[in-house]
PDB file of N, CA, C, O and CB in Angstrom:
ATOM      1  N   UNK A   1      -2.528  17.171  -4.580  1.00  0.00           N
ATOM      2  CA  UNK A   1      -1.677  16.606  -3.535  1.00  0.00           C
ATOM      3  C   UNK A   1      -0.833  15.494  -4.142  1.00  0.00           C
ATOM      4  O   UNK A   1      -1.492  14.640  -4.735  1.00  0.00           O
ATOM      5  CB  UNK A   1      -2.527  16.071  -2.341  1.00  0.00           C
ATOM      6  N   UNK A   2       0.710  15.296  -4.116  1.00  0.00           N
ATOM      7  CA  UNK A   2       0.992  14.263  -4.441  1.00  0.00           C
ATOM      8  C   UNK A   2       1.289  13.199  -3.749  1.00  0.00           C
ATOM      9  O   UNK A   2       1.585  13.359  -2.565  1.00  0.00           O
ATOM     10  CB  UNK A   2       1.609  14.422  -5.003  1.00  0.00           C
ATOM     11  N   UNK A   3       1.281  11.964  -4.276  1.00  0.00           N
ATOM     12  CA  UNK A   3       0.941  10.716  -3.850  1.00  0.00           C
ATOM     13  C   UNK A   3       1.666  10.150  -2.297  1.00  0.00           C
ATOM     14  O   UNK A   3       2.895  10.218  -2.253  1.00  0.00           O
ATOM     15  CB  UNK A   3       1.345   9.826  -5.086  1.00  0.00           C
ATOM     16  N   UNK A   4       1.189   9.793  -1.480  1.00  0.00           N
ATOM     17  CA  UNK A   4       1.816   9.640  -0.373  1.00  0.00           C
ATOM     18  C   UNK A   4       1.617   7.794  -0.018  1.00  0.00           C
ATOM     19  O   UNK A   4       0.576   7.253   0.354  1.00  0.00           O
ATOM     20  CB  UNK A   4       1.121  10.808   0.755  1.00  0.00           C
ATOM     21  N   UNK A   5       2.707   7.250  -0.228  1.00  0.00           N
ATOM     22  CA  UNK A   5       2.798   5.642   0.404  1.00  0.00           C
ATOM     23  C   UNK A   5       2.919   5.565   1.792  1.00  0.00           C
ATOM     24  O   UNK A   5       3.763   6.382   2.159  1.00  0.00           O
ATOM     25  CB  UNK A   5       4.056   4.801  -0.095  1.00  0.00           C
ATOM     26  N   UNK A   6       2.534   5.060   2.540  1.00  0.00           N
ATOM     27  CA  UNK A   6       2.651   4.845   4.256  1.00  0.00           C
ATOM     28  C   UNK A   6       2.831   3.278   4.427  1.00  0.00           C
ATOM     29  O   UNK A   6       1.783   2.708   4.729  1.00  0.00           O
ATOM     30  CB  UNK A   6       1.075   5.403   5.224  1.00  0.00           C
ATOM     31  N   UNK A   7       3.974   2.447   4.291  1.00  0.00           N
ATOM     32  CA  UNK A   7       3.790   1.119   5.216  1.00  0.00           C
ATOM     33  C   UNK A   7       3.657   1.114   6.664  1.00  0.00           C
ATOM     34  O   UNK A   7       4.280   1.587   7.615  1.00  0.00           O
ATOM     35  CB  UNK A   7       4.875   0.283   5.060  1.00  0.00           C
ATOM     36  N   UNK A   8       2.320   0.206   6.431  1.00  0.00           N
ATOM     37  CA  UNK A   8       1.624   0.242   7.753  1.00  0.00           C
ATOM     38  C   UNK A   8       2.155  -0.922   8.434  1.00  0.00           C
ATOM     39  O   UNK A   8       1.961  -2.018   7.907  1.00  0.00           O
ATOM     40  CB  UNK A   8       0.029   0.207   7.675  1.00  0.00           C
ATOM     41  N   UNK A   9       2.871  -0.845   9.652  1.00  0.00           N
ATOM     42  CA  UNK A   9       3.471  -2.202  10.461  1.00  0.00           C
ATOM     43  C   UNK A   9       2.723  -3.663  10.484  1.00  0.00           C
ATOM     44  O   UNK A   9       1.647  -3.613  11.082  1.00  0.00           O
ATOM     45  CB  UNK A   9       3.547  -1.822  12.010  1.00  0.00           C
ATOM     46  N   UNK A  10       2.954  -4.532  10.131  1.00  0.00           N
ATOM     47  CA  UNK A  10       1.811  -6.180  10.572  1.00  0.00           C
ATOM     48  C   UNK A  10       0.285  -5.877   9.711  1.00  0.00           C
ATOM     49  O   UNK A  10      -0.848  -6.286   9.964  1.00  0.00           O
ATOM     50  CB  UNK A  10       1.238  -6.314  12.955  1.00  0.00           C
ATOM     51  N   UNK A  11       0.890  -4.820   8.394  1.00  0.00           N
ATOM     52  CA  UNK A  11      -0.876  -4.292   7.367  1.00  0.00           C
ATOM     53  C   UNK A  11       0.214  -4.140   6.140  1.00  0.00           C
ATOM     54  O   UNK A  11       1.391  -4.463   5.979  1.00  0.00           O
ATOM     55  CB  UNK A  11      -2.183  -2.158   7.940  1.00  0.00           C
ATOM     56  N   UNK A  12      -0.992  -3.350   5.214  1.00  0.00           N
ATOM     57  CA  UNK A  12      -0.713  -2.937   4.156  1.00  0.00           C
ATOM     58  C   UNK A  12       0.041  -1.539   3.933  1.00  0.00           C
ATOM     59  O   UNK A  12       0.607  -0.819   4.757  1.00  0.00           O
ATOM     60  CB  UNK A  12      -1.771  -3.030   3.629  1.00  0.00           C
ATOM     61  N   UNK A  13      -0.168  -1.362   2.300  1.00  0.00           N
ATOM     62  CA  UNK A  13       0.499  -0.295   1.962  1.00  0.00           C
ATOM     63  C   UNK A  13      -0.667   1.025   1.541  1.00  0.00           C
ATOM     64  O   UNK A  13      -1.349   0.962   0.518  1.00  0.00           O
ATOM     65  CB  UNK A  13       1.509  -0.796   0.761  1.00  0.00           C
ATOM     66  N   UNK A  14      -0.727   1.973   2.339  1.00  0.00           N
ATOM     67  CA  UNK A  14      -1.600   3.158   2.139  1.00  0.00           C
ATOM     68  C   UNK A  14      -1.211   3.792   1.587  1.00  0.00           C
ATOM     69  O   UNK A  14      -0.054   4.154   1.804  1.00  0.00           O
ATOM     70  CB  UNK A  14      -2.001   3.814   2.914  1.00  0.00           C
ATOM     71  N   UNK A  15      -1.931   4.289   0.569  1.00  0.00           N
ATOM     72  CA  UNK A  15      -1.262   5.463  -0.677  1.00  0.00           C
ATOM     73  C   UNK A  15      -2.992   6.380  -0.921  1.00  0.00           C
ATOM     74  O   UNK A  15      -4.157   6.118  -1.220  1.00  0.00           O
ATOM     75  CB  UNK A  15      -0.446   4.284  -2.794  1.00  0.00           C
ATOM     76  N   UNK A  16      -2.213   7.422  -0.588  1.00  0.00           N
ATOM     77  CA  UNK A  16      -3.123   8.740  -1.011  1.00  0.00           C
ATOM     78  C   UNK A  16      -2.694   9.520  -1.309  1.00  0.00           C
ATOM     79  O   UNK A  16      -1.559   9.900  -1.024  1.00  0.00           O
ATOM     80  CB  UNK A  16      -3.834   9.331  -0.347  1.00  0.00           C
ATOM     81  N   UNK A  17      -3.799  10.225  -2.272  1.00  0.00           N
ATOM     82  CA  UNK A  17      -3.398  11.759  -2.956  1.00  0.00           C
ATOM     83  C   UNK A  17      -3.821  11.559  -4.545  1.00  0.00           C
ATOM     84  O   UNK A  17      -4.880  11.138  -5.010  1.00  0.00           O
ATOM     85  CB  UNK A  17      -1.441  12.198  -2.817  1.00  0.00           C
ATOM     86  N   UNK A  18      -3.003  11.867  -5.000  1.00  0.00           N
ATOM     87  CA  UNK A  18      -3.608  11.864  -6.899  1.00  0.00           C
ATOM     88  C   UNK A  18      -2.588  11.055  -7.200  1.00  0.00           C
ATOM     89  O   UNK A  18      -1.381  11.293  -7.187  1.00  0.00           O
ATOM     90  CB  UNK A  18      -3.609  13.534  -8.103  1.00  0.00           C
ATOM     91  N   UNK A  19      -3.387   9.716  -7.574  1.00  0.00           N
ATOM     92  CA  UNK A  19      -2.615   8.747  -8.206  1.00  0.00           C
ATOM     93  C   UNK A  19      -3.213   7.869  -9.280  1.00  0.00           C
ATOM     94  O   UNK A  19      -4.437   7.881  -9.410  1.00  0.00           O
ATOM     95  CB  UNK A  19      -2.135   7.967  -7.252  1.00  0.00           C
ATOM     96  N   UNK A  20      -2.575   7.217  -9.949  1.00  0.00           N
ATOM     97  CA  UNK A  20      -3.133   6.026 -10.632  1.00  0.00           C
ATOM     98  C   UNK A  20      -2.252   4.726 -10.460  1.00  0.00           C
ATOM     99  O   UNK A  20      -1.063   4.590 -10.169  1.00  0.00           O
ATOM    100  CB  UNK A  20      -3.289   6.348 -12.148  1.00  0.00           C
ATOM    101  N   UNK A  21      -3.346   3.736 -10.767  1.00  0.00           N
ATOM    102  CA  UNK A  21      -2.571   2.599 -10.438  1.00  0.00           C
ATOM    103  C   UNK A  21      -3.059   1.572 -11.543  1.00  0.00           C
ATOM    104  O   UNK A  21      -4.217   1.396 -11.924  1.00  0.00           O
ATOM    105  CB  UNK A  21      -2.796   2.102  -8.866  1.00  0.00           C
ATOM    106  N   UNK A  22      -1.513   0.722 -12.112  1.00  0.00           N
ATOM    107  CA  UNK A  22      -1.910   0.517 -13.872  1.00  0.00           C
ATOM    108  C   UNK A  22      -1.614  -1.182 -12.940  1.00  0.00           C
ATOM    109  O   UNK A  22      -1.346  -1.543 -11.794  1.00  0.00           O
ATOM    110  CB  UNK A  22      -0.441   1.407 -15.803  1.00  0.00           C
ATOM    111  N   UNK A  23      -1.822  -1.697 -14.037  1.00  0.00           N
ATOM    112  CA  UNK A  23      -1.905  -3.412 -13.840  1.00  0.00           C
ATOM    113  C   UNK A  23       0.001  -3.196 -15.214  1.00  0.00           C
ATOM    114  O   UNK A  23       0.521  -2.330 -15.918  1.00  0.00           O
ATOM    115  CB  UNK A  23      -4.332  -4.656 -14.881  1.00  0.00           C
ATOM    116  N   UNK A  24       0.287  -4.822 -14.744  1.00  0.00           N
ATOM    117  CA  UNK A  24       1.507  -4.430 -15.638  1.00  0.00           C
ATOM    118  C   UNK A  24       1.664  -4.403 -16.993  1.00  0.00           C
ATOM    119  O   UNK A  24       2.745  -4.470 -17.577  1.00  0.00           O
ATOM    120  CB  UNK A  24       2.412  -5.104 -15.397  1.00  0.00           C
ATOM    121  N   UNK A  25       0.085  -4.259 -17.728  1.00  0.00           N
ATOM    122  CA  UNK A  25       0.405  -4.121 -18.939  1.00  0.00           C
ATOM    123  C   UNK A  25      -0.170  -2.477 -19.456  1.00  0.00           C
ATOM    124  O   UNK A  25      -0.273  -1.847 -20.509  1.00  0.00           O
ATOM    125  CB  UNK A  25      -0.220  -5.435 -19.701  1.00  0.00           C
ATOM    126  N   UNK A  26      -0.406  -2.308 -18.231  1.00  0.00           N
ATOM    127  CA  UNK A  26      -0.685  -0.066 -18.038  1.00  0.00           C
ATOM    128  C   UNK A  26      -1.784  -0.147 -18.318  1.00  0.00           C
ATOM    129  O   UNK A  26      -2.176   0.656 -19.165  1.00  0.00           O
ATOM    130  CB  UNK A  26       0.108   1.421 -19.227  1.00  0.00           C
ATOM    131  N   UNK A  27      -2.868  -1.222 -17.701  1.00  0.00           N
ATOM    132  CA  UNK A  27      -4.273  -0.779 -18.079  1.00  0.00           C
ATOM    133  C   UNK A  27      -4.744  -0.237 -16.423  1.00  0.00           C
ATOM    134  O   UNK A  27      -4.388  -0.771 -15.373  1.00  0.00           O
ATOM    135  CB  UNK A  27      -5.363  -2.281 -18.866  1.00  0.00           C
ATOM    136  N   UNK A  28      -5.416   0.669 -16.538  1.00  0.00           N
ATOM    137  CA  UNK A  28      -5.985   1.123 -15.415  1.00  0.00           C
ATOM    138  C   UNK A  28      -6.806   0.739 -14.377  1.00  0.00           C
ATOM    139  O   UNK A  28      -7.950   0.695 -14.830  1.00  0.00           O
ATOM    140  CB  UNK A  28      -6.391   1.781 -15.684  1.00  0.00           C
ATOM    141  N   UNK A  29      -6.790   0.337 -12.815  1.00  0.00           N
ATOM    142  CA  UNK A  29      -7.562  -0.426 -12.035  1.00  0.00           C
ATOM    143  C   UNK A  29      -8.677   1.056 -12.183  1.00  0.00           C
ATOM    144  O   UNK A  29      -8.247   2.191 -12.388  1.00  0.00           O
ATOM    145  CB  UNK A  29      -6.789  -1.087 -10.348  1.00  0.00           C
ATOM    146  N   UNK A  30     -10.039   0.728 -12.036  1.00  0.00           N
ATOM    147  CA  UNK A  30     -11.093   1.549 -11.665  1.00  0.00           C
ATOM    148  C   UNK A  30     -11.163   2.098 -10.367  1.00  0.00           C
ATOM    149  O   UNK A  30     -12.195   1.697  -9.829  1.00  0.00           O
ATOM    150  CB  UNK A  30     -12.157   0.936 -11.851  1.00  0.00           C
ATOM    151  N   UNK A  31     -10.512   2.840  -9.634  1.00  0.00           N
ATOM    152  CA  UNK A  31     -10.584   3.281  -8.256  1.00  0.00           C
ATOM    153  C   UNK A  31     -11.998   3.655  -7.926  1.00  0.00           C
ATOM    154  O   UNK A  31     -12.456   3.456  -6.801  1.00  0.00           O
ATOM    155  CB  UNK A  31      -9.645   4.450  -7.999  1.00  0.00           C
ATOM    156  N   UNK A  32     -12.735   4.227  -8.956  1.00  0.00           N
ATOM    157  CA  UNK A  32     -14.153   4.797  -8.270  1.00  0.00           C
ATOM    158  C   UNK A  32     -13.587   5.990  -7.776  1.00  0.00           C
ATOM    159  O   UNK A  32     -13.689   5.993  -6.549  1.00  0.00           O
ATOM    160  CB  UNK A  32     -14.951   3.840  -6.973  1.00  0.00           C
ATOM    161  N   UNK A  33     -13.205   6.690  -8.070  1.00  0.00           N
ATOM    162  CA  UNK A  33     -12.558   8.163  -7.889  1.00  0.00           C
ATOM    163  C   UNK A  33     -11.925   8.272  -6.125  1.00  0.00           C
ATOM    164  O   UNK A  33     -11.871   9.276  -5.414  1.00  0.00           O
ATOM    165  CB  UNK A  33     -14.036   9.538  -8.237  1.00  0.00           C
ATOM    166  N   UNK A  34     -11.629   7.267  -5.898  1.00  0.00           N
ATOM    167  CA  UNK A  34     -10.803   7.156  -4.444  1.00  0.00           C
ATOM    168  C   UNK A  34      -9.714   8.031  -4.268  1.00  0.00           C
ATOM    169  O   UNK A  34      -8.960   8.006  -5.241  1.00  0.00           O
ATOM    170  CB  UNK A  34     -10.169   5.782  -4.205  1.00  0.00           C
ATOM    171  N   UNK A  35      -9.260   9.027  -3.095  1.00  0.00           N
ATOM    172  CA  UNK A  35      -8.380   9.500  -3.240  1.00  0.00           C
ATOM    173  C   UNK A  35      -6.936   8.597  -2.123  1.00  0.00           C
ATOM    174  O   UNK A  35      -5.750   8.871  -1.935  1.00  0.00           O
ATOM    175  CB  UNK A  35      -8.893  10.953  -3.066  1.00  0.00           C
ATOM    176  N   UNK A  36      -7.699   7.665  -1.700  1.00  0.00           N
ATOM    177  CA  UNK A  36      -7.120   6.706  -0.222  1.00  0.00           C
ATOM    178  C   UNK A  36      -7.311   5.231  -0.839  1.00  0.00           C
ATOM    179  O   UNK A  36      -8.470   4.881  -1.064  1.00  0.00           O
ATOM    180  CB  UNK A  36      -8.303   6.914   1.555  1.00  0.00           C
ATOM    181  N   UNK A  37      -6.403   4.464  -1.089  1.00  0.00           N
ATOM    182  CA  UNK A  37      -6.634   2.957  -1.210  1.00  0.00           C
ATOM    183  C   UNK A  37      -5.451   2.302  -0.097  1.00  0.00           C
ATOM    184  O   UNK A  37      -4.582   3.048   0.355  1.00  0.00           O
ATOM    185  CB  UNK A  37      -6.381   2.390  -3.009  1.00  0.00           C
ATOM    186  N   UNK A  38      -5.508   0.992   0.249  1.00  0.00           N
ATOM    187  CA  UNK A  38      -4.732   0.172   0.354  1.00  0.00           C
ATOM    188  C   UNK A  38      -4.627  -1.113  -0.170  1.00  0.00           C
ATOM    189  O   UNK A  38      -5.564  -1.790  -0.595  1.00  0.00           O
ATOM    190  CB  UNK A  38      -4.676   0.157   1.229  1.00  0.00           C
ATOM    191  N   UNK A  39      -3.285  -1.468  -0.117  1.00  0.00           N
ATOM    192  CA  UNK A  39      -2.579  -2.310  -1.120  1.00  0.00           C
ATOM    193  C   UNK A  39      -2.594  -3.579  -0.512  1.00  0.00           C
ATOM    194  O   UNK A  39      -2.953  -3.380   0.649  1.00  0.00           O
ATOM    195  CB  UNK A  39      -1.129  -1.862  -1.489  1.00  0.00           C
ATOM    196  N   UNK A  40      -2.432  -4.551  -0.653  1.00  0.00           N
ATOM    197  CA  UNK A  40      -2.023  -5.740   0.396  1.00  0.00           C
ATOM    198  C   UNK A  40      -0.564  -5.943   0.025  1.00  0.00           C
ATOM    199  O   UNK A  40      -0.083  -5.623  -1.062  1.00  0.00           O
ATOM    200  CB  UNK A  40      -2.961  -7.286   0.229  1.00  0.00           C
ATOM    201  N   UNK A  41       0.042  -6.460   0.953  1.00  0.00           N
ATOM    202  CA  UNK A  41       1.470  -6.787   0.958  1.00  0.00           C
ATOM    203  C   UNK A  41       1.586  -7.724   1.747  1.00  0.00           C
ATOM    204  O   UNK A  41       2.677  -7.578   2.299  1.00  0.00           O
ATOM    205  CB  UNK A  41       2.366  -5.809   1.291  1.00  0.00           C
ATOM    206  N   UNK A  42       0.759  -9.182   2.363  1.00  0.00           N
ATOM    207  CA  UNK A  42       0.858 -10.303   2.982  1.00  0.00           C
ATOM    208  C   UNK A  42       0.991 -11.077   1.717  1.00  0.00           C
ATOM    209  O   UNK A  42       1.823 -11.972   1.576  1.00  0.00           O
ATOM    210  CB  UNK A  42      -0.263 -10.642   3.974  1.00  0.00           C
ATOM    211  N   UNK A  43       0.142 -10.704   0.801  1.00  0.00           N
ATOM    212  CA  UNK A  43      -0.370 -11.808  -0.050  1.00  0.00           C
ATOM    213  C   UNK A  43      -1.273 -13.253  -0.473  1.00  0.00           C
ATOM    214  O   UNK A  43      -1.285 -14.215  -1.241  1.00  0.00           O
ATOM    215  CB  UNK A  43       0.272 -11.976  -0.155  1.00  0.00           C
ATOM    216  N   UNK A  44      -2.080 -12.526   0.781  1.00  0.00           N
ATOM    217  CA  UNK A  44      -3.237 -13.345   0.975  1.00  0.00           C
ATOM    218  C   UNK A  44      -4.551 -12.535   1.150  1.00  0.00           C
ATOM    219  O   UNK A  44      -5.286 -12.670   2.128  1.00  0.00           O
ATOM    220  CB  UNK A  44      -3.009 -14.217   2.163  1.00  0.00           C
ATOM    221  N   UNK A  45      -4.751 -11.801   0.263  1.00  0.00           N
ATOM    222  CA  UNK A  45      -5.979 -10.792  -0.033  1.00  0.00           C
ATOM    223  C   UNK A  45      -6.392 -11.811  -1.334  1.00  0.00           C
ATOM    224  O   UNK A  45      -5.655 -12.468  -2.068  1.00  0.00           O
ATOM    225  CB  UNK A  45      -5.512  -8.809  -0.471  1.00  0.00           C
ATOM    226  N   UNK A  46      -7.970 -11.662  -1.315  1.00  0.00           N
ATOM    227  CA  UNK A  46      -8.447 -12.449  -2.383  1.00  0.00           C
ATOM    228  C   UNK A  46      -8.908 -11.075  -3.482  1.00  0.00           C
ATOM    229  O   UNK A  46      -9.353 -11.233  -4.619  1.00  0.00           O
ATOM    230  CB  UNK A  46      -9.828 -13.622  -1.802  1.00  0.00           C
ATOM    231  N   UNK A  47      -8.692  -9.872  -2.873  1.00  0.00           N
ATOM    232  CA  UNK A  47      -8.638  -8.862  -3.970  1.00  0.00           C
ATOM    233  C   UNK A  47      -7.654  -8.085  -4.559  1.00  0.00           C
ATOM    234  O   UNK A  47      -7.890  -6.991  -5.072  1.00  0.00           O
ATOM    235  CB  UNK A  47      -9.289  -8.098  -3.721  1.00  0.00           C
ATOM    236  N   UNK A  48      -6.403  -8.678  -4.498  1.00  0.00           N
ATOM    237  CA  UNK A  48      -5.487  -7.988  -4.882  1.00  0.00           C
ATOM    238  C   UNK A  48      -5.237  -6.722  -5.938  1.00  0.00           C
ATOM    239  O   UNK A  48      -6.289  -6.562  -6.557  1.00  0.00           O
ATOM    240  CB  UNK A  48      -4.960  -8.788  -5.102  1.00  0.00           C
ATOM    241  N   UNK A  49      -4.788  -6.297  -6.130  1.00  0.00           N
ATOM    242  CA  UNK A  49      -3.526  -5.685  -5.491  1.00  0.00           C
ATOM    243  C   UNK A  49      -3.886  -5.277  -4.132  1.00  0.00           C
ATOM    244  O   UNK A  49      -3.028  -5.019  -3.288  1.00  0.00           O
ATOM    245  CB  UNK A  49      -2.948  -4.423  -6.292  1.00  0.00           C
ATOM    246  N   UNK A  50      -5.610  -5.193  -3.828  1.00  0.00           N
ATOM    247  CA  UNK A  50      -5.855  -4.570  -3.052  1.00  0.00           C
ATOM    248  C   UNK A  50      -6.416  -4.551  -1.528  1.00  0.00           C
ATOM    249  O   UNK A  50      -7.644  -4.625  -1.533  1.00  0.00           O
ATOM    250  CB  UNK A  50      -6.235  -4.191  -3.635  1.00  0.00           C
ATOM    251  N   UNK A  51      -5.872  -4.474  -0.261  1.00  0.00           N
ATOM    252  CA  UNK A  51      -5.823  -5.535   0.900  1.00  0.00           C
ATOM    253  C   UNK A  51      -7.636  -5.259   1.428  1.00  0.00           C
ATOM    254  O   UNK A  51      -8.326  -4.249   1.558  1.00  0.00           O
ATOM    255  CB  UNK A  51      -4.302  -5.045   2.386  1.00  0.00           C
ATOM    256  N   UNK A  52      -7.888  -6.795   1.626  1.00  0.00           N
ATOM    257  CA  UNK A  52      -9.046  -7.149   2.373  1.00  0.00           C
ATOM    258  C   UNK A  52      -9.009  -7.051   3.500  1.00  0.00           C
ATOM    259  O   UNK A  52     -10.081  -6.669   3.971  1.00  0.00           O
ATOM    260  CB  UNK A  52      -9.447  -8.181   2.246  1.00  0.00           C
ATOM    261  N   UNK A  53      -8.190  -7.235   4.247  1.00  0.00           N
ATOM    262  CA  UNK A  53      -7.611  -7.541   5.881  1.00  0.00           C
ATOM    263  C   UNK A  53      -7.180  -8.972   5.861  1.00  0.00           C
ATOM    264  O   UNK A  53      -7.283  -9.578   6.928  1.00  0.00           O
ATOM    265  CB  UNK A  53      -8.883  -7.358   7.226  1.00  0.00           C
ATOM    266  N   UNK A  54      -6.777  -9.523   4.963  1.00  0.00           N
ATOM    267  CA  UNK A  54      -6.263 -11.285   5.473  1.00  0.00           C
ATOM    268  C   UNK A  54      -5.734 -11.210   6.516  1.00  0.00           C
ATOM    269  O   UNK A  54      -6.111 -11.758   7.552  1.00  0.00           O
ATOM    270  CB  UNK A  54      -5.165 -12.170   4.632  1.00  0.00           C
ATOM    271  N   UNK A  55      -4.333 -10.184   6.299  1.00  0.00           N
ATOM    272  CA  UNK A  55      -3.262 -10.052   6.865  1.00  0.00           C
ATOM    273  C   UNK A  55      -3.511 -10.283   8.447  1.00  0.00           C
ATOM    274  O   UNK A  55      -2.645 -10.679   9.228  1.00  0.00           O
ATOM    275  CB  UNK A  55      -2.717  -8.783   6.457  1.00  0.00           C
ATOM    276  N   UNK A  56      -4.841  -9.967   8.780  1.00  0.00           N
ATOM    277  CA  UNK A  56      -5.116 -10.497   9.898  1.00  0.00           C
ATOM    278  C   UNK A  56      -5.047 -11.769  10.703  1.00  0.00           C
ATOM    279  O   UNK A  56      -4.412 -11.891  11.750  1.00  0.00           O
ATOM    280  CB  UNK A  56      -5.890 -10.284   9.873  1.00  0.00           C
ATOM    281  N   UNK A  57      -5.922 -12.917   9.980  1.00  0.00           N
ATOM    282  CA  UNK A  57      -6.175 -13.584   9.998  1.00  0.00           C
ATOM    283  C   UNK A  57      -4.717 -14.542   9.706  1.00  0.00           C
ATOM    284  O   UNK A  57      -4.367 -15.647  10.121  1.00  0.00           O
ATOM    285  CB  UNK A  57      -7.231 -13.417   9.457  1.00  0.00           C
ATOM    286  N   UNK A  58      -4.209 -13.742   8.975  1.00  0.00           N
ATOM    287  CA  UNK A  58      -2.789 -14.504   8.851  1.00  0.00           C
ATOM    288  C   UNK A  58      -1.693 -14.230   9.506  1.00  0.00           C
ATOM    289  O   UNK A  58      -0.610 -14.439   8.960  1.00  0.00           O
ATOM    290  CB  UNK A  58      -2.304 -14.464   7.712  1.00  0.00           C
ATOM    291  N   UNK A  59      -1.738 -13.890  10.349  1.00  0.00           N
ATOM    292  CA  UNK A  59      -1.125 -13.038  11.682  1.00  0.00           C
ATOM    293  C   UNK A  59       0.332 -12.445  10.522  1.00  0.00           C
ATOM    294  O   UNK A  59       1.317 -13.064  10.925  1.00  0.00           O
ATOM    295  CB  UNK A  59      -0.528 -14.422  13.580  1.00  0.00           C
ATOM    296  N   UNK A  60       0.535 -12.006   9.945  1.00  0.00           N
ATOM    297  CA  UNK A  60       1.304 -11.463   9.375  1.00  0.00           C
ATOM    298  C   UNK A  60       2.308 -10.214   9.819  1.00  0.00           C
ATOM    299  O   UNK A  60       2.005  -9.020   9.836  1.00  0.00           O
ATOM    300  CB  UNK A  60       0.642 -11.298   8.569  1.00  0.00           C
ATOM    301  N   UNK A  61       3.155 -10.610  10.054  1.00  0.00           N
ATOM    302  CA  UNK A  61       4.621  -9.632  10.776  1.00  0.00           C
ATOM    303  C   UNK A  61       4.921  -9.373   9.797  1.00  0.00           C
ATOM    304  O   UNK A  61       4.808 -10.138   8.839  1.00  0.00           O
ATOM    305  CB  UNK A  61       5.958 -10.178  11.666  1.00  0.00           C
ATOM    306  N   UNK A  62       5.525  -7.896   9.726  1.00  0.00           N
ATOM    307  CA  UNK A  62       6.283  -7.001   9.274  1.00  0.00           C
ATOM    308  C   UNK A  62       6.480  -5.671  10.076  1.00  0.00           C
ATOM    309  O   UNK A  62       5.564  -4.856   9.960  1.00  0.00           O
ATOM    310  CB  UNK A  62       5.838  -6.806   8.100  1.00  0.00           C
ATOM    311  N   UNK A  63       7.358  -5.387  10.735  1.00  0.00           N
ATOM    312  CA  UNK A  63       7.336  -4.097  10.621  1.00  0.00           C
ATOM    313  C   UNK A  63       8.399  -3.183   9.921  1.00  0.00           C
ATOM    314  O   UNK A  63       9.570  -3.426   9.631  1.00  0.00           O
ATOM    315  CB  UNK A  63       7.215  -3.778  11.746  1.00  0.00           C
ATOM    316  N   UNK A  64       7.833  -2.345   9.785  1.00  0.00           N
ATOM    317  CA  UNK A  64       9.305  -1.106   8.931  1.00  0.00           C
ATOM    318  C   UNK A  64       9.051   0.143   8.975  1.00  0.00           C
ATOM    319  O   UNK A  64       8.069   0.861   8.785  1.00  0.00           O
ATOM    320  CB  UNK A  64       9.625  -1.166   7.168  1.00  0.00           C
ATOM    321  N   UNK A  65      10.557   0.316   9.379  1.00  0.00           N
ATOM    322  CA  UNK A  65      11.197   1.745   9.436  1.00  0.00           C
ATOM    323  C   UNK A  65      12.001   2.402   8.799  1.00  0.00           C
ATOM    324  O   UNK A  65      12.995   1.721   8.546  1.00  0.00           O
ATOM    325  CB  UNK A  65      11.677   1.938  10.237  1.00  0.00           C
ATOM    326  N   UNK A  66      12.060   3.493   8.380  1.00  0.00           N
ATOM    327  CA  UNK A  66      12.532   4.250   7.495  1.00  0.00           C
ATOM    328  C   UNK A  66      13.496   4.457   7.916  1.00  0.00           C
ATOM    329  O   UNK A  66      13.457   4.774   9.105  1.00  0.00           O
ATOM    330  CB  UNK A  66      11.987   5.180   7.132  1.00  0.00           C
ATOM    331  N   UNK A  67      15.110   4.408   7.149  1.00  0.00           N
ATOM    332  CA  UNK A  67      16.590   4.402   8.004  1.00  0.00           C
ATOM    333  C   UNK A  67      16.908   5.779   8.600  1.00  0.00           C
ATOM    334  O   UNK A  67      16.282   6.563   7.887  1.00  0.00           O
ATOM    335  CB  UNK A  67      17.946   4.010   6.978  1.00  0.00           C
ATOM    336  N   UNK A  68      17.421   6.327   9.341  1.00  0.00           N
ATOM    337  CA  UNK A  68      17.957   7.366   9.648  1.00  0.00           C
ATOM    338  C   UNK A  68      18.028   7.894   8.741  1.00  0.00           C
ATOM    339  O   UNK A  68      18.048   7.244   7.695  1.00  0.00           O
ATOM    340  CB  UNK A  68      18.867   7.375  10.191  1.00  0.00           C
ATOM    341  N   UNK A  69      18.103   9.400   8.709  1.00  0.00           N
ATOM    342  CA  UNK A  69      18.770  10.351   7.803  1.00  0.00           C
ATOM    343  C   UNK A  69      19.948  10.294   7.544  1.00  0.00           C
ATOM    344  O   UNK A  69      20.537   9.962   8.572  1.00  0.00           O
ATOM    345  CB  UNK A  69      18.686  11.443   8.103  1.00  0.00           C
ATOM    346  N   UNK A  70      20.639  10.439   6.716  1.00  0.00           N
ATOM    347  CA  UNK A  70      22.273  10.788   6.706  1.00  0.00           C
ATOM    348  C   UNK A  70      22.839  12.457   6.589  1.00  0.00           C
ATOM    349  O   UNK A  70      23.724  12.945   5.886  1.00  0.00           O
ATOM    350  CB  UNK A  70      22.909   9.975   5.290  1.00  0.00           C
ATOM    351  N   UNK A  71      21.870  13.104   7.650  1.00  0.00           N
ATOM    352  CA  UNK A  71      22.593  14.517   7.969  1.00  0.00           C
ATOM    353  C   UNK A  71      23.579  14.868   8.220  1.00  0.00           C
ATOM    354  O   UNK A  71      24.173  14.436   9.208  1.00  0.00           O
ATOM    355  CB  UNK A  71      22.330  15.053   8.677  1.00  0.00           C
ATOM    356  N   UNK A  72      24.182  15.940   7.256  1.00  0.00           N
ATOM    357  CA  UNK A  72      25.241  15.924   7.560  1.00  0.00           C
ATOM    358  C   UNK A  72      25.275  17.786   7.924  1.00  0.00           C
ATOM    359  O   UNK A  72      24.993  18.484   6.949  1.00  0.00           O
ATOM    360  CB  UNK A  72      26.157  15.127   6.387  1.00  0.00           C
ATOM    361  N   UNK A  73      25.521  18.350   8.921  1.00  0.00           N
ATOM    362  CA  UNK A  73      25.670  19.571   9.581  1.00  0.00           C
ATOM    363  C   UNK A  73      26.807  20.431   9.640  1.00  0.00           C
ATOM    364  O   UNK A  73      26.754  21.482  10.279  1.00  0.00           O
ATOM    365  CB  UNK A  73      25.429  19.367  10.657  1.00  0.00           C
TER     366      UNK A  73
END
């Protein structure tokens, strides 16, 4: 399956499927053979990259939507 990102509104970033995820010098985080992680994107997870739920606690807004298509018919 390939990799699927989902931003989650006032949360994190969900990514599943077959992925890897390198730190920035391309060494490999240990997933434990996970095929589902989430990411934090508040920036107040004490496990980063990977979200704890701060975002809660930090009442953290975001939401987002993906722009229209630009169909053209």
């Amino acid at each position: 399956m390939a990799p699927k990102i989902t931003v989650m509104n006032n949360s994190n970033l969900r990514v599943e499927g077959e992925f890897e995820l390198l730190d920035q010098s391309g060494k490999p985080f240990d997933l434990k053979g996970k095929s589902v992680i989430s990411l934090c994107r508040c920036g107040h997870s004490k496990n980063k990259p990977f979200c704890d739920g701060s975002h809660r606690q930090a009442n953290f807004q975001s939401a987002v939507d993906a722009p229209p298509s630009d169909s053209k018919t």
